[in-house]
C-alpha positions as a printed Julia matrix, in Angstrom:
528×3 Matrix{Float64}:
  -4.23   36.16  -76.34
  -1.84   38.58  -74.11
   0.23   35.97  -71.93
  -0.92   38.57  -68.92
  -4.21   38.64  -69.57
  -4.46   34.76  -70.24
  -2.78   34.76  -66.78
  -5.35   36.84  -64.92
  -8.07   34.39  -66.34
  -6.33   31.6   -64.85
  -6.32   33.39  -61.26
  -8.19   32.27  -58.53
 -10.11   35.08  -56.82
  -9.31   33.86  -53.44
  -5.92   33.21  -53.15
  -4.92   35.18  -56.42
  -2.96   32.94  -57.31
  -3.24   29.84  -60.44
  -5.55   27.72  -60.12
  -4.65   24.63  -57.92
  -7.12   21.68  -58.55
  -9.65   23.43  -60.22
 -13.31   23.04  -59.21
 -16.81   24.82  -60.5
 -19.74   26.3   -58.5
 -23.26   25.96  -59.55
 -22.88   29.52  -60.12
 -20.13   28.8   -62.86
 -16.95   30.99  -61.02
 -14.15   28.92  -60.74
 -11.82   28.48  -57.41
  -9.14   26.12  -56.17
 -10.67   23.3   -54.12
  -9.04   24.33  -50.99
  -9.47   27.9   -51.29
 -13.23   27.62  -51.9
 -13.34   25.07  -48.69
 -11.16   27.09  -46.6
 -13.93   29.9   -47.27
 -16.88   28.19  -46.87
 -15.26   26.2   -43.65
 -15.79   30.26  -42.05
 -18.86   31.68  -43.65
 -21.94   31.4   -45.65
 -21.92   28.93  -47.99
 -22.02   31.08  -51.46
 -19.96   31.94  -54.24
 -17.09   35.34  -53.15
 -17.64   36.8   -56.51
 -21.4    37.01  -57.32
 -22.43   36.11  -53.58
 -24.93   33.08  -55.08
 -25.75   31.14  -51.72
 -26.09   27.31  -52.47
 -27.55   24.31  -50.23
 -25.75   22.87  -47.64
 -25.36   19.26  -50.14
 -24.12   21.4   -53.16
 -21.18   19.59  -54.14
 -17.82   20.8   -55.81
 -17.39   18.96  -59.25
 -13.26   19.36  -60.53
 -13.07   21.87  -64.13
 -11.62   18.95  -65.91
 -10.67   21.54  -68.71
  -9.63   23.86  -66.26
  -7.22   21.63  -65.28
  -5.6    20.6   -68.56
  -5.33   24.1   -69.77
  -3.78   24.98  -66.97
  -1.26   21.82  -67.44
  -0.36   23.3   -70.73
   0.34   26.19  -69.34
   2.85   25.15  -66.83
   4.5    22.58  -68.97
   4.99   25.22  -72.35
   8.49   26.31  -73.91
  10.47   28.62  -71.89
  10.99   31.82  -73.1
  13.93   32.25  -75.13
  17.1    33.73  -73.89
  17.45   37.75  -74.19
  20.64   38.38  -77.06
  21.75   40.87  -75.29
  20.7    40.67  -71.29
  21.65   43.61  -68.85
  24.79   43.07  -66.65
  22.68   41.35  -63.46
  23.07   43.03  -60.75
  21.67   40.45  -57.86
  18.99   37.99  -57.26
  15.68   39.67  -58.26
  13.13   37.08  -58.44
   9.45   37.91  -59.66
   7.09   38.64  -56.63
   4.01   36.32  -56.56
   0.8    37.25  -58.37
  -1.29   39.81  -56.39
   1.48   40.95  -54.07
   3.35   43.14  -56.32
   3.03   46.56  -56.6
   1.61   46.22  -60.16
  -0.78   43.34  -59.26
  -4.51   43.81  -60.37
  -7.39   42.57  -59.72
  -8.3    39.82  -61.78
 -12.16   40.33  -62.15
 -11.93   44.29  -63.01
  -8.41   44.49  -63.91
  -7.65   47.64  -61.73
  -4.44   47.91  -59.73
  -4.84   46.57  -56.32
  -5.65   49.51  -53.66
  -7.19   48.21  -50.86
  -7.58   45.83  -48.23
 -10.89   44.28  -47.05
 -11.09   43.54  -43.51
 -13.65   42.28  -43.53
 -12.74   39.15  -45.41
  -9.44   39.46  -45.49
  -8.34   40.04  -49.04
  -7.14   42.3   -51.57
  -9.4    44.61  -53.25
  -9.58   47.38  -56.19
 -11.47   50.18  -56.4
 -14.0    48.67  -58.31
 -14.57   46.14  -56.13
 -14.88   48.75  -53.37
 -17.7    49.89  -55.19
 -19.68   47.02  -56.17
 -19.29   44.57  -53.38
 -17.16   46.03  -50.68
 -19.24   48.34  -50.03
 -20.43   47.88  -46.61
 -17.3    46.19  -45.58
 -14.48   47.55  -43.3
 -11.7    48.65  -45.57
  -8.25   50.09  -45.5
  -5.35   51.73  -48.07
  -2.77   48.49  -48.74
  -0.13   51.34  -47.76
  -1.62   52.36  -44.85
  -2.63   48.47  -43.69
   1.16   47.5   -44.3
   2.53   50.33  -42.4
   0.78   49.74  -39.31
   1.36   45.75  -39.46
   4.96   46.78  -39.91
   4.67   48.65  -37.16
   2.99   46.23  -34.81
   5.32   43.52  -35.93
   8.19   45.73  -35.13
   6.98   46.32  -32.04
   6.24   42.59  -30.64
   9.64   41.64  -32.35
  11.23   44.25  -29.73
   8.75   42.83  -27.01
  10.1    39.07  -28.04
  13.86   40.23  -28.19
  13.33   41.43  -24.59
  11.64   38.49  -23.64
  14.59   36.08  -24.78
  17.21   38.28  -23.34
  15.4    38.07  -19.76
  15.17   34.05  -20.31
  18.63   33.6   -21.06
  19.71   35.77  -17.67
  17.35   34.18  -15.85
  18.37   30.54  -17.49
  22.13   31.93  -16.34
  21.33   32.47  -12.83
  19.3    28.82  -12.99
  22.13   27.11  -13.74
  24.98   29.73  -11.85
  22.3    28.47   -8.55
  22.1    24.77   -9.29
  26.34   24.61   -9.88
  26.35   26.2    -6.55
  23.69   23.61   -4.64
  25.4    21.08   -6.08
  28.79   22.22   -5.03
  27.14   23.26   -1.44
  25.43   19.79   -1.31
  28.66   17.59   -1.8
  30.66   19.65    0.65
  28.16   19.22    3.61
  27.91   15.77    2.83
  31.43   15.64    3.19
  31.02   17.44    6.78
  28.18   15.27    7.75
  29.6    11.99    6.59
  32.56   13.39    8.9
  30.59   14.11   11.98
  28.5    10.58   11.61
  32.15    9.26   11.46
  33.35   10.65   14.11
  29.94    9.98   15.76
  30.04    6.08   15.28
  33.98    5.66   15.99
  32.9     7.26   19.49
  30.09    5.54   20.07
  31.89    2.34   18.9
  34.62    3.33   21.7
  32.07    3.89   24.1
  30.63    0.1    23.07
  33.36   -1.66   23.85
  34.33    0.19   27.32
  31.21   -0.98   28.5
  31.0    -4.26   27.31
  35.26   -4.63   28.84
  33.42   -2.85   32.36
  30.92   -5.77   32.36
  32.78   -8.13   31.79
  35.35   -7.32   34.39
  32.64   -7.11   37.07
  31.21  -10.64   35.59
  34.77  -11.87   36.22
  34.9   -10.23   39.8
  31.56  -11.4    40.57
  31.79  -15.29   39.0
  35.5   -15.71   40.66
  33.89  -14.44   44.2
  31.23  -17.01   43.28
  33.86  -19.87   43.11
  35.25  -19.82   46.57
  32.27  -19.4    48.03
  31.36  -22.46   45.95
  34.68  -23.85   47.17
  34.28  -23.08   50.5
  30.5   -24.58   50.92
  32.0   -27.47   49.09
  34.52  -27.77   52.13
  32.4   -27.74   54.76
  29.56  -29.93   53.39
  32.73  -32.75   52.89
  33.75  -32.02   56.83
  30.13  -32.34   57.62
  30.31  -35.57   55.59
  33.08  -36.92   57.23
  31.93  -35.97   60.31
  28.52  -38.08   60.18
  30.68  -41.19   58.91
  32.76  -40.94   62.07
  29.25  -40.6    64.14
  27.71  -43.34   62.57
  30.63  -45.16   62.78
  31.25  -44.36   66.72
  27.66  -45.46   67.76
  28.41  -49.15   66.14
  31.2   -49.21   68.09
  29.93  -51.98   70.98
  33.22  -51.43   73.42
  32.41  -48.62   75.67
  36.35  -47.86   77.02
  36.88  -47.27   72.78
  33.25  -45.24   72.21
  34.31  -42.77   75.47
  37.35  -42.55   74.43
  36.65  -41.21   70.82
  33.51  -39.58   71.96
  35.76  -37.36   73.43
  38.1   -36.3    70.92
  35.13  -36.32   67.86
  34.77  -32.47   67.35
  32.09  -31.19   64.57
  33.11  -28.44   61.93
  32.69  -24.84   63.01
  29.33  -22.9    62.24
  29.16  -22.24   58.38
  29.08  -18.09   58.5
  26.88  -16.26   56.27
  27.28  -16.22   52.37
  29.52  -13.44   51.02
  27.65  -11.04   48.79
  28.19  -11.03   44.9
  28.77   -8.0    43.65
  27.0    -7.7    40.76
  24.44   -4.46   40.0
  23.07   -4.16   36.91
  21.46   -0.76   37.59
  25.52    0.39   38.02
  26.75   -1.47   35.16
  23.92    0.19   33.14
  24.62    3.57   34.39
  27.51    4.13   31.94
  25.14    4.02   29.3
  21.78    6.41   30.36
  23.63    8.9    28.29
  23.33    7.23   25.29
  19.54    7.0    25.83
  19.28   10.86   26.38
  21.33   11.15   23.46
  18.84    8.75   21.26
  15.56   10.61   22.33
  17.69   14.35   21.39
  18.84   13.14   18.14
  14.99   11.42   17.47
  13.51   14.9    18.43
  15.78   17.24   16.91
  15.2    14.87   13.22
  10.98   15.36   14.14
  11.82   19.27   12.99
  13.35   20.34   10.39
  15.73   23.12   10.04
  18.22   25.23    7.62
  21.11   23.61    6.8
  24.01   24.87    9.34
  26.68   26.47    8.23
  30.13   23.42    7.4
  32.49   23.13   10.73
  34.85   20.79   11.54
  35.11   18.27   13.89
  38.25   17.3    15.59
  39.67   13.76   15.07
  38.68   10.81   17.86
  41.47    9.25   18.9
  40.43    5.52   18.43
  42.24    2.24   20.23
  43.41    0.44   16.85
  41.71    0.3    13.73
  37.44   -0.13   14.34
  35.6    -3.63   13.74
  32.5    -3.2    11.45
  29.49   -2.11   13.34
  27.31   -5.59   12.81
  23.68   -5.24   11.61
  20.98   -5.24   13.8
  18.39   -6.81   11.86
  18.19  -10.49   12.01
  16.58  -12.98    9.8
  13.39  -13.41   11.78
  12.84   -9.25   11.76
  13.79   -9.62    7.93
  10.65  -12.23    7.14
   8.64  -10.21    9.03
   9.37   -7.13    7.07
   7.68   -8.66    3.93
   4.52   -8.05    5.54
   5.61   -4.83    6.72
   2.56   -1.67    7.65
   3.11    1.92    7.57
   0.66    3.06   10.02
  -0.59    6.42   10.96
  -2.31    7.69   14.0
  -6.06    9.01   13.84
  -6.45   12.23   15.6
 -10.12   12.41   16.22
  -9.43    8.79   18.33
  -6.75   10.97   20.13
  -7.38   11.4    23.6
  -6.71   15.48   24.99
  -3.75   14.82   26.63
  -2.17   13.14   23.31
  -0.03   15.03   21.02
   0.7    14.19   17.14
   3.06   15.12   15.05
   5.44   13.78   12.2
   2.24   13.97   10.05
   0.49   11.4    12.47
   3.35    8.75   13.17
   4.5    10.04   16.69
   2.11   10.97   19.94
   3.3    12.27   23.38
   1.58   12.2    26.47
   1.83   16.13   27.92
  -0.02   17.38   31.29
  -1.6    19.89   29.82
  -4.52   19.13   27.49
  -4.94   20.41   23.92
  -8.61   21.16   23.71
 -11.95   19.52   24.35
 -12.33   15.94   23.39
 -14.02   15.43   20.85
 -17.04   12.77   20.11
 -14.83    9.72   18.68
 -12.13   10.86   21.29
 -10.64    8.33   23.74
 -11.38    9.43   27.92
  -8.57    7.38   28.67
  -5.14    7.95   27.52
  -5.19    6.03   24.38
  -5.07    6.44   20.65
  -5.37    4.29   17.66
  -4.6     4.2    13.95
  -6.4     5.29   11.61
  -6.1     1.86    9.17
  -7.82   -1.13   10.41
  -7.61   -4.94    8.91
  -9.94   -7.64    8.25
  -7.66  -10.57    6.2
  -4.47  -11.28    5.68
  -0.92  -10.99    7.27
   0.51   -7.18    8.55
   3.51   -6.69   10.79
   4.7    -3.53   12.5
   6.91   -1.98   14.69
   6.92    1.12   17.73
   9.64    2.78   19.44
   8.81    4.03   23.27
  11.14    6.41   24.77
  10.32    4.96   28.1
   8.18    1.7    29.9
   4.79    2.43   31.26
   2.86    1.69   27.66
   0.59   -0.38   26.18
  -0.3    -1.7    23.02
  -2.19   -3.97   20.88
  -5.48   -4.34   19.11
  -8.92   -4.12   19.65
 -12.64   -4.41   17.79
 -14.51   -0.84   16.76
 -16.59   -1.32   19.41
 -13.71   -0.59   21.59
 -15.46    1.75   24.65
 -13.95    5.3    24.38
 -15.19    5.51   28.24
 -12.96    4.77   30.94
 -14.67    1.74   32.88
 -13.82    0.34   36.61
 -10.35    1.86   38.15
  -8.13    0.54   34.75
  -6.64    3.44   33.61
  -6.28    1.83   30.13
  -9.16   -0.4    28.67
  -6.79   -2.35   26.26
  -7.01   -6.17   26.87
  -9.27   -5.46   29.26
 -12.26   -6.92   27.65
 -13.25   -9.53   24.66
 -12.45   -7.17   22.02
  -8.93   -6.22   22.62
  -5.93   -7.62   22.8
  -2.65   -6.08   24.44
   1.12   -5.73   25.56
   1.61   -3.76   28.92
   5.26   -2.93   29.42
   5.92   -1.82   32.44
   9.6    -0.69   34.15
  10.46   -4.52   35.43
   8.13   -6.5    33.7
   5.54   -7.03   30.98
   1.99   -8.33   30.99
  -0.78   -9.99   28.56
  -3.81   -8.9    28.43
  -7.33  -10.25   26.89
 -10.52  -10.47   28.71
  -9.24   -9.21   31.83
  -6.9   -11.74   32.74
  -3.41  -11.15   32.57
  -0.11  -13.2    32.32
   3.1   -11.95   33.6
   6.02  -11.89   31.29
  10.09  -11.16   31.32
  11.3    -7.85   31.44
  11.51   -5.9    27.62
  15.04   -5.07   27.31
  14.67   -2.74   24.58
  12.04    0.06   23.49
  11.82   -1.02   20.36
   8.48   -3.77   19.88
   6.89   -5.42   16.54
   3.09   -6.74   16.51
   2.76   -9.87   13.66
  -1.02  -10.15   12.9
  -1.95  -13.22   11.25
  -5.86  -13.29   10.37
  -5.8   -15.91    8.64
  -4.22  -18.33   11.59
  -5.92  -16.17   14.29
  -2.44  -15.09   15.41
  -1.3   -11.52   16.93
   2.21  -12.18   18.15
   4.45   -9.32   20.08
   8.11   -9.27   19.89
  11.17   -7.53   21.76
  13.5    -5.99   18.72
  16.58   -5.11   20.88
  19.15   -6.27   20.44
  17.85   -9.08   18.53
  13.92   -9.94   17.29
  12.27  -12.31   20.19
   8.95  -13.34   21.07
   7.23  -11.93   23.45
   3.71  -13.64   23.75
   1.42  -14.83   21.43
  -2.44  -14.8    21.29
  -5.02  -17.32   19.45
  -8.41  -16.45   18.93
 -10.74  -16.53   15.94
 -10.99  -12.8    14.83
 -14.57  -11.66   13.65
 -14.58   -7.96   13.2
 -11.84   -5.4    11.85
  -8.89   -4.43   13.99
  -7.2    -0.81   14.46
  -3.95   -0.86   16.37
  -4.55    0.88   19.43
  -1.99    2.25   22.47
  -1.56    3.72   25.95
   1.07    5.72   26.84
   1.62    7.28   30.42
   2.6    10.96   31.23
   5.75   12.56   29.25
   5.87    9.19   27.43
   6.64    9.61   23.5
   5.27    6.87   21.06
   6.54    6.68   17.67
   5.25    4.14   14.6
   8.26    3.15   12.34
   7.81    3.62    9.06
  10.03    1.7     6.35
   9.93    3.39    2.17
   9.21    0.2     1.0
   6.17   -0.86    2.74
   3.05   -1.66    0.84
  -0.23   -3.0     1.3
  -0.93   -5.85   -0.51
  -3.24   -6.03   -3.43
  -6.96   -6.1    -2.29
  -6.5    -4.68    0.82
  -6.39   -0.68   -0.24
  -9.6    -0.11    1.31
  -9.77   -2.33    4.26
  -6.68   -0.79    5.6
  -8.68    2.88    5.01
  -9.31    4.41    8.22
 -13.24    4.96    9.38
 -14.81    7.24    7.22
């Protein structure tokens, strides 16, 4: 038999190519097994050439002889060497069965001529005829000249596409080389500025502290000789009541006239000289610093576009500067590990009470916002949005001025403003609070107060132990102290509530690493 025509026998109709793996319909046309399930994985299940339809369980049993014919036909003797071969004039290699220009159709034998779109495969005229003939069909020609085209024309569409990405990936990085280059030079200038900032401020720090001690000095060494001049007259008044008492034991009269006459008491004692000593003065020198802490806290509330790098002059400093020491001590360290980022709830808010920083600072303004709302406070109060029922939470406030209250208090906390208190915090069973006033502080629960020291600073911490029955305040400036400390047995959930007066600012200190413990995720969750 004709090696070509042996060839188009062993063609699968599919693929047109050898058969790979062999396998028989019921119908007896042979395919290779994954053509034939590639096909029927996308239509009908029946045989491509005679269009047989089989059952859904017809099975696809491997051409055993198939198989080993084809075997013998990939494994024969190679064909032996031309004796006298043309010059070669480059690589030529044979195209694949059925997509040559002389490739034929292996069930009629006719030259290949046509494409069927309809299932996607290539067709000759005979086939056209007897089972194409419904199908949508196209010259092989024509069919490759438009793919060409089409594939010509998204190649030009992907070469545009690339060249775009590659500028744009250019002006990516040409950006990013010159944010990082901006970046590190105003870090530079603000690294500068702080610098220049802190060697001030540290030069500013130790005038005051030289001022008051001077005017301690002044003050304690004005103390001593009015110490040493009471001291004086208390011994003449000493001696002079010895010499009395002595004088009426004396039992000869001529003697007791005699010295009665010449016995003189010390001279009147004169008022005590005045110590000077004002703290209001001695504090004067620093009021600026105060200003300067609420501008610098308000201008970091908004944020803006980075300013455009200047320099800042050198301070002239008075020797080289001692390390600024750190303000947190070990007691405001353990209490950190229990540490609360709280957030204000605005529908608690009363109208009067501003938020911002995302709910973490409130002011007090005159004029009000907009109607209160039901869950609003009537006085001026607000509280957080997290409550707590268990466990151990600590956190901390900053006031810009006295005339504030805080602390904590049940849900059924009244919103209504009750008797002539213009705060209700402490007022009652079911709060506790902190009133810090301009001289002093006060306790509150139940309506009874207790009169504390002065708060030196405006920074406070609340410690809320649950599980002792514990809410402790402390004074975090300079260093942590306690303030007061309340015991009770705490049967409800508790939600941080203040009171701030007029053109007061209240802000809740947040620190990155604060967490709620495990468990306590939803008891921390405002109301709903």
């Amino acid at each position: 038999m004709d090696a070509q025509k042996l060839e188009d026998k062993l063609t699968c109709a599919i693929c047109l190519e050898l058969y790979l793996e062999p396998v028989t319909l019921p119908c007896g046309h042979n395919f290779c097994g994954d053509c034939i399930r590639d096909w029927w994985g996308c239509r009908d299940k029946a045989c491509p050439e005679c269009r047989e339809h089989f059952p859904d369980g017809a099975e696809l049993r491997r051409n055993v002889a198939l198989t080993g014919v084809l075997e013998l036909m990939r494994a024969g003797p190679a064909p032996a060497p031309d004796p006298d071969p043309a010059p070669a004039l480059g690589p030529d290699p044979a195209p694949a069965p059925g997509s040559g220009p002389g490739a034929r159709c292996p069930r009629h034998g006719q030259p290949l001529e046509f494409l069927c779109r309809t299932e996607g495969r290539c067709e000759c005229s005979a086939c056209t005829v007897n089972e194409c003939r419904l199908h949508e069909r196209a010259l092989l020609d024509t069919e490759r000249r438009e793919r060409e085209a089409q594939l010509r024309a998204m190649l030009e569409v992907t070469q545009q596409q690339a060249t775009e990405a590659e500028s744009q990936l250019k002006e990516l990085q040409e950006q990013s080389s010159q944010i990082q280059s901006s970046a590190c030079t105003l870090a530079s200038v603000v690294s500068s500025k702080f610098s220049c900032l802190l060697q001030a401020l540290e030069m500013r720090r130790t005038l005051a502290l030289t001022d008051i001690e001077v005017a301690k000095t002044q003050a304690l060494t004005r103390a001593q000789d009015e110490e040493r001049r009471l001291r004086g007259h208390l011994e003449a008044l000493a001696h002079y009541d010895r010499r009395v008492r002595d004088l009426l034991e004396q039992s000869d009269d001529q003697t007791f006239l005699q010295e009665s006459q010449l016995l003189a008491p010390p001279g009147p004692l004169g008022p005590l000289a005045p110590l000077q000593w004002d703290e209001e003065q001695q504090l004067a020198g620093v009021e600026s610093l105060s200003r300067l802490y609420g501008l610098l806290l308000d201008e970091g509330s908004h944020p803006r576009a980075p300013a455009e790098a200047a320099d800042l002059g050198p301070v002239e400093a008075p020797g080289p500067l001692a390390p600024v020491p750190s303000p947190v001590c070990p007691l405001r360290r353990k209490l950190w590990q229990n540490y609360r980022n709280l957030t204000f709830d605005p529908d608690s808010a009363n109208c009067h009470l501003y938020l911002s920083q995302q709910g973490q600072q409130v002011k007090h303004r005159h004029k009000p916002r907009d109607l209160a709302g039901p869950r609003s406070f009537q006085l001026w109060q607000v509280q957080c949005a997290q409550s707590f029922r268990n466990g151990r939470h600590y956190w901390e406030v900053r006031t810009s001025n006295h005339s504030v209250t805080l602390g904590v208090a049940y849900p059924e906390l009244s919103r209504h403003k009750q008797g002539p208190h213009t705060d209700n915090i402490g007022r009652g069973p079911s709060s506790w609070g902190l009133c810090v006033q301009e001289d002093r502080a006060q306790a509150w629960h139940n309506g009874e107060a207790r009169r504390l020291p002065g708060v030196s600073g405006q920074l406070l911490g609340m410690d809320l132990d649950l599980a002792s029955g514990r809410l402790t305040f402390y004074s975090l400036e300079p260093k942590a102290q306690p303030l007061h400390t309340f015991h009770a047995i705490f049967t409800q959930p508790l939600y941080p509530v203040f009171w701030l007066l007029e053109g007061r600012t209240l802000t809740l200190c947040h620190r990155p690493e604060a967490k709620l413990p495990p468990g306590l995720q939803e008891e921390a969750a405002g109301p709903s």
